[in-house]
Residue, then its C-alpha position, 0 to 999 in steps of 0.5 A: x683234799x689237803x684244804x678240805x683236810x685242815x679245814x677239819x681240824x679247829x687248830x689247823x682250820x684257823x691257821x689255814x685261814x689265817x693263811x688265807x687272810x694273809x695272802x689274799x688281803x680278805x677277811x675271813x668270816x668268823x675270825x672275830x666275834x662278839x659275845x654277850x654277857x649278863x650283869x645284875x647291875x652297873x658296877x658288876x658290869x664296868x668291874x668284869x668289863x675292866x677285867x676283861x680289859x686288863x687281860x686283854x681278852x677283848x679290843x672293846x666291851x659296851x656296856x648298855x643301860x638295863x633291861x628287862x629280864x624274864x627267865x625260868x630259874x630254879x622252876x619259878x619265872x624270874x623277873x629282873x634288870x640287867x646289864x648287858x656287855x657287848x664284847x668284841x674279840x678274836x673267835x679264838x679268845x671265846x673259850x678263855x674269855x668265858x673261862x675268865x668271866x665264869x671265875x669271876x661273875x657273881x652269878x652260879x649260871x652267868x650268860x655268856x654266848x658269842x656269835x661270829x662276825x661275819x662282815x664288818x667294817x675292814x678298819x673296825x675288823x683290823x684293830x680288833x686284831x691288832x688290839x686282842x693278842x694271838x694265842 
């Protein structure tokens, strides 16, 4: 009853996974995550990974050549390439890691979404832990 209760409460539900983690040397799905973020060209893409970077949001971004875009904005269908990051961070910096990249993202509506890891390389999984400071 008492777990079921923490696991209730975000704050209390991190804690008491983070407990678990501790004592039984496991990872715990979803304490890490990456997210995915859109940039209109290269140098926007290396300056918003750089920030993000210095802030210490995140132990490590990709930054991966063009693509093709196809999007409704405004109404009209949009065509365009972009630059996509792949960054990889504690789930618990994604609010402040979107809050940061929405100040300083040239775009009105810039794409930010993340998604949980769920497994992973143990080494890989400790070091972005190690690299991205606790709240």
């Amino acid at each position: 009853a008492v777990t079921l209760s923490l696991l209730m409460y975000p704050a209390l539900r991190s804690l008491a996974l983070q407990l678990h983690a501790a004592v039984t040397g496991t990872y715990v799905s979803g304490t890490h995550s990456i997210a995915f973020i859109n940039c209109l060209n290269e140098q926007i893409a290396k300056d918003i990974a750089r920030a993000i970077m210095d802030k210490k949001l995140a132990a490590h971004v990709n930054i991966l050549p063009k693509s093709s875009a196809l999007y409704f904005w405004k109404g009209e269908l949009e065509e365009a390439t972009e630059i996509l990051l792949l960054v990889k961070t504690r789930t618990s910096k994604i609010s402040e890691l979107s809050n940061y990249v929405r100040s300083i993202h040239p775009f009105e509506i810039p794409e930010i979404i993340s998604l949980p890891i769920d497994q992973g390389n143990p080494p890989y999984l400790k070091w972005i832990e190690e690299s991205v400071p606790r709240d």
